[in-house]
C-alpha positions in Angstrom: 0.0 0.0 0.0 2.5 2.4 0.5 4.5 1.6 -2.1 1.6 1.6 -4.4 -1.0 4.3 -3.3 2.6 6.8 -1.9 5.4 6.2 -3.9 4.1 4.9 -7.3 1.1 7.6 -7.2 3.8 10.7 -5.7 5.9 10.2 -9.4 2.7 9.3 -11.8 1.3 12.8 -10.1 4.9 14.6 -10.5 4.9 13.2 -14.1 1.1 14.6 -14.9 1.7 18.1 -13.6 5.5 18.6 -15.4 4.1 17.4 -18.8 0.8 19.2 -18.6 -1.3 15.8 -18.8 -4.3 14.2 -17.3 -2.8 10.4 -18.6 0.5 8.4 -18.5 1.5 5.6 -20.2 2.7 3.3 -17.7 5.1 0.0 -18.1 6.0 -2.7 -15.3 8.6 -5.1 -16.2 8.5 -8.6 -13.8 7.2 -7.2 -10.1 6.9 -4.1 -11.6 4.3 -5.2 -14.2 2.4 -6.6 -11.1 2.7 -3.2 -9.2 1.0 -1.3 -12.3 -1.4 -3.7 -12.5 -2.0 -2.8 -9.2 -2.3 0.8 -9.8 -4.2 1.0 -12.9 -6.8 -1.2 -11.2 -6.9 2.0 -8.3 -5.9 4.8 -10.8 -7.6 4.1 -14.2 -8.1 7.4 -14.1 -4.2 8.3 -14.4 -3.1 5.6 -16.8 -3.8 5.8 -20.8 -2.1 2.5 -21.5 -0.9 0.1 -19.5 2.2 -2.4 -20.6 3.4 -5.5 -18.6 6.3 -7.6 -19.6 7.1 -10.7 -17.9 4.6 -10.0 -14.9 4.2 -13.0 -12.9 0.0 -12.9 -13.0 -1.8 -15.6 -13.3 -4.9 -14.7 -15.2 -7.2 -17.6 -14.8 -9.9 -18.0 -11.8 -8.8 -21.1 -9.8 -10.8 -24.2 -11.6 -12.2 -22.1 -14.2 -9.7 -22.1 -16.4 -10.1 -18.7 -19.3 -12.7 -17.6 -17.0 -10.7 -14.8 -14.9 -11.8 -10.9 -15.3 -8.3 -10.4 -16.6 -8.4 -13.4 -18.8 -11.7 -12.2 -20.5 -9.8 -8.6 -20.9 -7.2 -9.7 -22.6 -8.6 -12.1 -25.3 -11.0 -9.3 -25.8 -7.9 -6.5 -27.0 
């Protein structure tokens, strides 16, 4: 939480108000990807696109297999 909701939303906040934007575009790689994931879920309103690369998410709802909320969001991009 502190990481996420201090840290994390203390530099997205910095980056919005030096560039002039409402949106960033934000990338996690491995642990990071899980910490945006994090964020955008509690910030959509701060994040225009969201990248992950090699975060270590299981998308698929324990015995239903392709039936997870972020399983059905990706196979629907």
């Amino acid at each position: 939480e502190d990481y996420i909701d201090g840290y994390l939303d203390n530099c997205v906040d910095a980056i919005r108000t030096r560039h002039g934007i409402d949106q960033i575009n934000l990338l996690g790689i491995c642990q990071g990807g899980v910490f945006s994931l994090c964020y955008a879920a509690t910030h959509p309103e701060k994040i225009k696109n969201l990248i992950t690369m090699v975060a270590p998410v299981d998308f698929h709802v324990k015995g239903t297999a392709g039936c997870g909320l972020l399983n059905s969001w990706c196979q629907s991009m």
